[in-house]
C-alpha positions as CSV (number, residue, x, y, z in Angstrom):
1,X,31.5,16.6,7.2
2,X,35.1,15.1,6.2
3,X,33.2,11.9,6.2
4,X,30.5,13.1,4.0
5,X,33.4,14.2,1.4
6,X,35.2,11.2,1.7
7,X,32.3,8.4,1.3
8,X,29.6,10.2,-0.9
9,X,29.9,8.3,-3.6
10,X,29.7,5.1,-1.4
11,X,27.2,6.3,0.8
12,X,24.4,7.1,-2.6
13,X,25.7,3.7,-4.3
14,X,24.6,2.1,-0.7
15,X,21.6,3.8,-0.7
16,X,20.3,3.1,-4.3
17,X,21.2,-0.5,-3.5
18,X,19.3,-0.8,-0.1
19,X,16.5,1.6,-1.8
20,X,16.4,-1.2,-4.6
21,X,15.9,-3.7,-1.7
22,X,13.3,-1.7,0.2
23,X,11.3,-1.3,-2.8
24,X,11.6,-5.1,-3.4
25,X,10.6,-5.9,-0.1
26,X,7.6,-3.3,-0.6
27,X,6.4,-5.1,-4.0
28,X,6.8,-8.6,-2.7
29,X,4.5,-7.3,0.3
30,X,2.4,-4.8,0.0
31,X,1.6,-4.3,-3.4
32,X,1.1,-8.3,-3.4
33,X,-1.7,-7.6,-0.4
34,X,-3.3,-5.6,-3.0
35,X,-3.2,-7.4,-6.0
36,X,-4.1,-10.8,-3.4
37,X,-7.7,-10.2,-3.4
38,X,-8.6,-9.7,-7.7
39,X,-6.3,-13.2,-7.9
40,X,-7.8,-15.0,-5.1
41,X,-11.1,-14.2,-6.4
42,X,-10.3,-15.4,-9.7
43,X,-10.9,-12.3,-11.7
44,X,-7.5,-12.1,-12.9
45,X,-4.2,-14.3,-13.1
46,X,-1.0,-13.5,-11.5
47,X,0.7,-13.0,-15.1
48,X,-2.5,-10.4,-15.6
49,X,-2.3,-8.9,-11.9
50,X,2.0,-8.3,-13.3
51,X,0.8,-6.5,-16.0
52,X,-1.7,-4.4,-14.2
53,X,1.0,-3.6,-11.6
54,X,3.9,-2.4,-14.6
55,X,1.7,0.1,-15.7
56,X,-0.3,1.2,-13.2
57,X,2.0,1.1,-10.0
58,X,4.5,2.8,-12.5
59,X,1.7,5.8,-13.5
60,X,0.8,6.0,-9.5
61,X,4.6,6.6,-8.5
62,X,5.5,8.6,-11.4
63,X,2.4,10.9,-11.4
64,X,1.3,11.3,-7.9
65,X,4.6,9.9,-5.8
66,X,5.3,13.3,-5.5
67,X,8.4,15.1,-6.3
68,X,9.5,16.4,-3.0
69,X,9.0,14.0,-0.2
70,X,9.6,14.1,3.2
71,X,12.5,12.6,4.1
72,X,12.1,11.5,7.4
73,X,8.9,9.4,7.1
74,X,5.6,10.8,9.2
75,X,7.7,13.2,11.2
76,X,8.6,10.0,13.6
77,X,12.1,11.1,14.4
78,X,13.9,14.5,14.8
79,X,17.1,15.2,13.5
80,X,18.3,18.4,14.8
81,X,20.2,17.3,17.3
82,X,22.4,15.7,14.5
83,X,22.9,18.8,12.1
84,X,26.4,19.0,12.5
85,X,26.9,15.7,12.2
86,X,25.3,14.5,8.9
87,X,27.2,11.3,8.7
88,X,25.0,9.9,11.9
89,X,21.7,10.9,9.5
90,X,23.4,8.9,6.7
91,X,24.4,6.2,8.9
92,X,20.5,6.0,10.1
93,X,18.6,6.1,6.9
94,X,21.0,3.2,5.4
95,X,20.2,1.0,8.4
96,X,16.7,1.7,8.1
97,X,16.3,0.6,4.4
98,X,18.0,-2.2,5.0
99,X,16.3,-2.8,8.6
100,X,12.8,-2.4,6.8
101,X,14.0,-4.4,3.9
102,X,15.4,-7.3,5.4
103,X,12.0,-7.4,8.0
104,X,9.5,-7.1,4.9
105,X,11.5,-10.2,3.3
106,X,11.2,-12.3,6.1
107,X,7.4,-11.6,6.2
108,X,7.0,-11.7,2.5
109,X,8.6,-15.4,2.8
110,X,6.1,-16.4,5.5
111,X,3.6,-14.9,3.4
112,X,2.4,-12.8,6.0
113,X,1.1,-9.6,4.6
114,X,2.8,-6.8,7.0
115,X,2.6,-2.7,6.8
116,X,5.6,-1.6,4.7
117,X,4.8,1.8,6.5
118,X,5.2,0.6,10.0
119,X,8.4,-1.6,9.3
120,X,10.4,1.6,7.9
121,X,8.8,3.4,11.2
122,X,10.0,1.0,13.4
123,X,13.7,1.3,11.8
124,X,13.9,4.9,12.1
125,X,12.6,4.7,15.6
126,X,15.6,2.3,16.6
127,X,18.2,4.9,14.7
128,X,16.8,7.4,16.5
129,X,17.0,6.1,20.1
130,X,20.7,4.6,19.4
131,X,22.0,7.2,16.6
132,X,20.5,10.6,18.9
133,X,18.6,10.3,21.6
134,X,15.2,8.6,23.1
135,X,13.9,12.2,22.9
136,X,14.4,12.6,19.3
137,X,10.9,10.0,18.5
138,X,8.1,11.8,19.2
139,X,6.4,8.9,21.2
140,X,3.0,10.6,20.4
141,X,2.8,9.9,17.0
142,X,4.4,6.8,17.7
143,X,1.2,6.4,20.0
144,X,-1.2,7.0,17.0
145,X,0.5,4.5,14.6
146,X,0.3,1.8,17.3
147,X,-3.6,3.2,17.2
148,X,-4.0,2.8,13.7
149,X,-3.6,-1.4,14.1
150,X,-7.1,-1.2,15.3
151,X,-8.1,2.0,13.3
152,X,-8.1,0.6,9.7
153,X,-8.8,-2.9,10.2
154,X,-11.9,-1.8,11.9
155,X,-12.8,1.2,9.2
156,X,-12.2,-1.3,6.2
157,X,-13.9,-3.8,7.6
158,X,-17.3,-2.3,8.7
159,X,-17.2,-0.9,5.1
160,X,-16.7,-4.2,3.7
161,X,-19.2,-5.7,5.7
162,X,-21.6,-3.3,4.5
163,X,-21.0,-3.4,1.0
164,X,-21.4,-7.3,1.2
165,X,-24.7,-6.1,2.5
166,X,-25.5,-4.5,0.1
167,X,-24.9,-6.2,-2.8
168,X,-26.9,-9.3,-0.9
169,X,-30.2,-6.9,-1.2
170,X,-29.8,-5.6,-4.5
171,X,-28.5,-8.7,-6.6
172,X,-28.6,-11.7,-4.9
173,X,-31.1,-12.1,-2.7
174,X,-33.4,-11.0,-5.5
175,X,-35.8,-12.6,-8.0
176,X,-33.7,-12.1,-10.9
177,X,-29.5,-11.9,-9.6
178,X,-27.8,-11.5,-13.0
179,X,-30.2,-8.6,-14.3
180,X,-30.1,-6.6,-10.9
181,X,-26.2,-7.5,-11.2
182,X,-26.3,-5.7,-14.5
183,X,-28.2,-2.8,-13.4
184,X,-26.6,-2.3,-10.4
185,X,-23.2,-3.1,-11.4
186,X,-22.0,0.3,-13.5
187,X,-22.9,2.4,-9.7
188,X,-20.3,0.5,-8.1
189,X,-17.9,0.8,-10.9
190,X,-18.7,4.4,-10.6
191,X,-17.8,4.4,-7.0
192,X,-14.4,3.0,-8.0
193,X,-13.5,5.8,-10.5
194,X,-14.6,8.5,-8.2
195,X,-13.0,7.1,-4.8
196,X,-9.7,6.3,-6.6
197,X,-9.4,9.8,-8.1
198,X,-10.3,11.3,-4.9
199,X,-7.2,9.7,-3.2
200,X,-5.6,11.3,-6.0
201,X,-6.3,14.4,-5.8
202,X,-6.2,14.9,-2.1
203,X,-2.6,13.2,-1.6
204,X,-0.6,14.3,-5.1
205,X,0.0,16.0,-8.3
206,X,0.9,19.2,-6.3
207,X,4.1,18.7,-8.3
208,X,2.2,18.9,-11.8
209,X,1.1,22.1,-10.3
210,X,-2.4,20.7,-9.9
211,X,-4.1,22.1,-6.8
212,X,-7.7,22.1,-6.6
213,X,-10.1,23.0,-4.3
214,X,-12.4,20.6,-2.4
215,X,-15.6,21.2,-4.9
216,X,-13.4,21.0,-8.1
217,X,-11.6,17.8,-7.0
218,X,-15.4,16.3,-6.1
219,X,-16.2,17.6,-9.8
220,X,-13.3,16.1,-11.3
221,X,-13.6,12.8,-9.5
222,X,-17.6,12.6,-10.4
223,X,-16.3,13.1,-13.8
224,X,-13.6,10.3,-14.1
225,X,-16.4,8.1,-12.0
226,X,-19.0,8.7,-14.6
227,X,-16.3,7.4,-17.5
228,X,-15.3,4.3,-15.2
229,X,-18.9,3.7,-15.3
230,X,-19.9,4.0,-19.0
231,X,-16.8,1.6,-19.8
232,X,-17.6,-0.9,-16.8
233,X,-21.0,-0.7,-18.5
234,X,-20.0,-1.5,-21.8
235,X,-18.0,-4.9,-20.3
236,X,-20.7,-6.0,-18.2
237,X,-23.6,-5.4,-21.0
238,X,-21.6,-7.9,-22.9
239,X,-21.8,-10.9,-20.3
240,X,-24.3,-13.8,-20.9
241,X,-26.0,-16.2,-19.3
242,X,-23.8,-19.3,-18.5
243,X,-26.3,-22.0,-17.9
244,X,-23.6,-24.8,-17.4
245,X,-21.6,-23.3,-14.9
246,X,-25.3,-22.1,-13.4
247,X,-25.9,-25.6,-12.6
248,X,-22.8,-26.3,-10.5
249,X,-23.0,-23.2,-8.8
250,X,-26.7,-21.4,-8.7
251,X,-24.7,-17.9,-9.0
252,X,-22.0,-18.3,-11.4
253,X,-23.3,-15.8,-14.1
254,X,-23.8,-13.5,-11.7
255,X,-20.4,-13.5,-10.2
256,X,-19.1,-12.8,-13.8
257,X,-20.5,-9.4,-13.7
258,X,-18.1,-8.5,-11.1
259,X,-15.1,-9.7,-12.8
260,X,-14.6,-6.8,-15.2
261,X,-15.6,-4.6,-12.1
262,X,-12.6,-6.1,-10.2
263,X,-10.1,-5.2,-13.1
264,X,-11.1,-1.7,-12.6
265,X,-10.4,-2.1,-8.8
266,X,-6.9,-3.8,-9.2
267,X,-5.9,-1.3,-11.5
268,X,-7.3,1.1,-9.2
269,X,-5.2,-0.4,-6.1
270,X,-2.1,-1.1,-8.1
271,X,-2.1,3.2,-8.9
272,X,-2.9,4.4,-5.4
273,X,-0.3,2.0,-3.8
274,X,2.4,3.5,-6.4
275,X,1.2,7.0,-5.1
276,X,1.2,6.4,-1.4
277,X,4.2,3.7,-0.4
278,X,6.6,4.5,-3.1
279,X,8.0,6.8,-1.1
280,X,8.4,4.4,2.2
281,X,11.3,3.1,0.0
282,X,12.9,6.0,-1.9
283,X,12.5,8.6,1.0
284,X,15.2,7.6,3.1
285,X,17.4,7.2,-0.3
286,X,16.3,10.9,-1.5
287,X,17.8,12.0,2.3
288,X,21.2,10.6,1.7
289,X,21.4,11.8,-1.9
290,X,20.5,14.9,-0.8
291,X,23.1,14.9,1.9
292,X,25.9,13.9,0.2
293,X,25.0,16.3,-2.7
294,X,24.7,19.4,-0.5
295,X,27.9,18.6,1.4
296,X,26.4,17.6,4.7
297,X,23.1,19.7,4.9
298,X,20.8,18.2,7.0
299,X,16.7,18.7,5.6
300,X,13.6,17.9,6.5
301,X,12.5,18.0,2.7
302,X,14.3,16.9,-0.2
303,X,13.7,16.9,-4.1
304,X,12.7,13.9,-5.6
305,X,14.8,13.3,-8.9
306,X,12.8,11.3,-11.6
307,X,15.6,8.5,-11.6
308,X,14.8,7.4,-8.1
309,X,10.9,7.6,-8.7
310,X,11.6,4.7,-11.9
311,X,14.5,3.2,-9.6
312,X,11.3,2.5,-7.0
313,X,8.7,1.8,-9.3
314,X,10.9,-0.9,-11.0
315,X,11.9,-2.1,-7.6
316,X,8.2,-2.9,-6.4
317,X,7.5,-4.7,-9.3
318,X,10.2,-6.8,-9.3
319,X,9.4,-7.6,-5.9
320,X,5.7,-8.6,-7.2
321,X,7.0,-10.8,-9.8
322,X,9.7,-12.7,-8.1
323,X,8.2,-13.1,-4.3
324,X,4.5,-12.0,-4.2
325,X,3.0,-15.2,-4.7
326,X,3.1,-15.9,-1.5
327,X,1.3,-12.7,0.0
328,X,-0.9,-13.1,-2.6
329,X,-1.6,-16.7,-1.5
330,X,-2.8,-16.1,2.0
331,X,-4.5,-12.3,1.4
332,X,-6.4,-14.2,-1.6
333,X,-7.3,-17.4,-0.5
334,X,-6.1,-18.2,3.2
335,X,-7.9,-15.8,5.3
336,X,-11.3,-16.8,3.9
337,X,-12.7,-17.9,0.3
338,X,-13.3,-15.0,-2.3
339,X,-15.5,-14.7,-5.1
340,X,-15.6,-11.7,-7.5
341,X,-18.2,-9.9,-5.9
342,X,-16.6,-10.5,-1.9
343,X,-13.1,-9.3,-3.6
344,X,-14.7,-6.3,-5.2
345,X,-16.1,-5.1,-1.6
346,X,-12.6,-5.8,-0.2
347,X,-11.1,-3.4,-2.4
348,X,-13.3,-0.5,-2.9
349,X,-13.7,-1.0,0.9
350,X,-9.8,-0.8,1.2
351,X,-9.7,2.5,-1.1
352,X,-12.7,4.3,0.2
353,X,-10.9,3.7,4.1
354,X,-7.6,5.2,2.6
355,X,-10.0,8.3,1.2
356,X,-11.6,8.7,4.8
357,X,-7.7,8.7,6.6
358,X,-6.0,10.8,4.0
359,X,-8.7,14.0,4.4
360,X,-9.2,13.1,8.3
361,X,-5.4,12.6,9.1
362,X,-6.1,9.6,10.5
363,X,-2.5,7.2,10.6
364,X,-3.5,4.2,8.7
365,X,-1.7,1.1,6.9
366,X,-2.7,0.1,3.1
367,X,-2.0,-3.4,4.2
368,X,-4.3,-3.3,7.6
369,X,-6.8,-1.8,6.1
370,X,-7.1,-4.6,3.2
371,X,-6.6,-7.3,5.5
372,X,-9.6,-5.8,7.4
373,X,-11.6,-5.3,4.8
374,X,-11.2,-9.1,3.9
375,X,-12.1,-9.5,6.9
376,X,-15.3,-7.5,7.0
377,X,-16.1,-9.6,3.7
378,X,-15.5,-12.9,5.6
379,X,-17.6,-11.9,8.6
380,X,-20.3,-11.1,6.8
381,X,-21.0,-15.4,5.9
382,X,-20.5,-15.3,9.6
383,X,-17.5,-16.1,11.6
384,X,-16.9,-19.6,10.9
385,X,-16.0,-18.9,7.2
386,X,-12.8,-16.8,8.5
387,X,-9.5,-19.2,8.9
388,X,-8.8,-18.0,12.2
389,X,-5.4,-19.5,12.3
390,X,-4.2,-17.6,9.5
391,X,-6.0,-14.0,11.1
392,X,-3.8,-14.6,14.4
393,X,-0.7,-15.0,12.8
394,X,-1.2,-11.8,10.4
395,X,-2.1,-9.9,14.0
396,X,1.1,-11.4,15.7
397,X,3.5,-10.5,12.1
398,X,1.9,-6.9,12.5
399,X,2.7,-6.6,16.8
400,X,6.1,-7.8,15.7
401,X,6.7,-5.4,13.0
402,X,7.6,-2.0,15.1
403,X,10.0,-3.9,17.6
404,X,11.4,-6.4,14.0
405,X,12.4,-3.0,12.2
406,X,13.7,-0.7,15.8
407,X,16.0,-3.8,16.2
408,X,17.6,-4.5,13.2
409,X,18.2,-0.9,12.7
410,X,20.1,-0.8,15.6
411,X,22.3,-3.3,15.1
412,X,23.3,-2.4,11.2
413,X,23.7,1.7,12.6
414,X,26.4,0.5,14.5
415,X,28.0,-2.0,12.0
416,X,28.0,0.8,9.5
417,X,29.3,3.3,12.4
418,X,31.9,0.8,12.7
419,X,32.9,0.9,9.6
420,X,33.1,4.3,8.1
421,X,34.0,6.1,11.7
């Protein structure tokens, strides 16, 4: 406790600055994963995809980030053996941030595009077996995360793969592509509206006092999917036939009806990501604030102040802007080649998976379940139009990820141990 008194101020400042790192490392990453696909495929730029991911990734973290969060990440580690020595938990959560952080630049770098989830898993795991005890992980869930590397790949991908499927039968492999595109087109916008406020509803605003039942949060979402679609219709109405670019490539017009589809999708992505891995960043901040500020009370819970929802919002886009190029790069355009219509199936693929795990409880990773839904895309022209280079060194980054982030924790707990003890 005398330790908590003494450093407090030092230990937030810490905290906000490793947070601000964290939620770098988490915009350079994984909200550059989701943004990869809409750029690869062309339907918007990287100086658009920014834009998209100001507002929207702002709006997501802000709106639906939640207000409480809980502070140790997926109930992966238990701290009561620690409650009368805070200082250990504050020690832990610091050398997580910076364990996770320090991981998810190294991989943003190499452009490979890892789970932010997983690396800020793996550093609490290594806290936990140095900082308390081996007994404090509970290995089972630990078991089901190391499940989920096979879980969402696979879910996102079959979807994918079936939505490639299907927009083969109903628009190109028809007599007339661009007016079946046309027809066809507003359904699949509407499937955007209504998946994307589904995630919503089922994994936030409980802080805007907003609880619905099941049937009124299908209502609502039918609702918002029904307006995605009247707007989506209203862009794609407009598009004309492009004889020039026709000649060089037999379906060019047609692929332009799915490039106003896949701003509804990026904008779509860029929201649920600020909803769902905002907190991977700020939650292990919002434990030390709310250590030091209850004099060395140890919670499972903690409020979420508004200043450290903007501090992480601002932090992932920053990350975007500066170093998401490169995840962009090989999620876009070095796993296979994209085209409007393959990037649109990766992405409603991507957020119709994250639907499925959030009401199932099923551990997934936004990241694996977009680079298996590229995947699923890919496979679909067969396997020789996957790079298969690139798809073994994203699997080998994501094996590495747990061990990376246990590792690196262990070895900044002690340093700061070291230093404040």
């Amino acid at each position: 406790m005398d330790i908590i008194v003494a450093y407090g101020t030092v230990f937030v400042v810490l905290a906000v600055i490793f947070g601000l790192y964290m939620t770098w490392g988490i915009g350079a990453n994984d909200l550059a994963n989701a943004m990869g696909t809409s750029v690869g495929a062309g339907a918007i730029t990287v100086r658009q995809a920014i834009c998209i991911a100001i507002v929207f990734e702002f709006a997501g973290a802000v709106l639906a980030g939640g207000h409480v969060t809980k502070t140790i990440r997926k109930g992966i580690i238990d701290p009561s053996g620690i409650v009368n020595n805070p200082e250990i938990l504050v020690y832990g959560m610091l050398a997580a941030l910076l364990a996770a952080a320090f991981w998810l630049m190294i991989a943003s770098w190499k452009g490979w595009p890892v789970s932010t989830t997983h690396s800020i898993i793996g550093a609490l795991i290594g806290f936990a077996i140095v900082g308390i005890s081996p007994e404090a992980v509970k290995w089972n869930k630990v078991g089901s995360v190391v499940a989920s590397w096979v879980i969402s790949p696979a879910v996102g991908g079959t979807i994918a793969f079936l939505l490639v499927i299907s927009t083969r039968k109903l628009i190109f492999d028809t007599s007339n592509p661009l007016q079946n595109a046309k027809k066809y087109g507003p359904f699949y916008v509407f499937l955007v509206g209504f998946i994307i406020s589904l995630v919503t509803m089922f994994k936030g605003l409980k802080h805007l006092k907003i609880d619905l039942s099941i049937p009124q949060s299908f209502g609502v979402a039918v609702c918002f999917g029904l307006f995605t679609a009247a707007v989506g219709w209203y862009f794609i109405s407009r598009i004309k036939v492009d004889p020039v670019a026709d000649r060089d490539f037999h379906y060019a017009s047609v692929e332009k009806v799915f490039a106003p589809m896949m701003l509804f999708t990026a904008c779509a992505m860029a929201f649920a990501h600020g909803s769902n891995d905002v907190a991977n960043g700020i939650g292990p901040l919002a434990a030390v604030v709310s250590i030091v500020s209850s004099g060395g009370e140890v919670m499972q819970k903690s409020e979420l102040p508004i200043w450290i929802l903007l501090l992480g919002g601002g932090g992932i886009v920053l990350g975007l802007i500066t170093l998401g190029y490169r995840v962009m790069l090989t999620v876009g355009r070095k796993i296979t080649e994209l085209t409007p219509s393959r990037g649109f199936c990766a992405e409603l693929a991507a957020a119709t998976t994250v639907v499925l795990a959030s009401r199932t409880g099923l551990p997934v990773s936004t990241t694996h379940i977009l680079v298996g839904s590229v995947l699923g895309v890919g496979l679909a022209r067969g396997i020789g139009a996957l790079d298969l280079r690139v798809v073994f060194k994203i699997i080998v980054s994501w094996l590495v990820t747990l061990p990376a982030g246990a590792v690196m924790a262990m070895l900044f707990f002690f340093t700061l141990k070291g230093i404040f003890s």
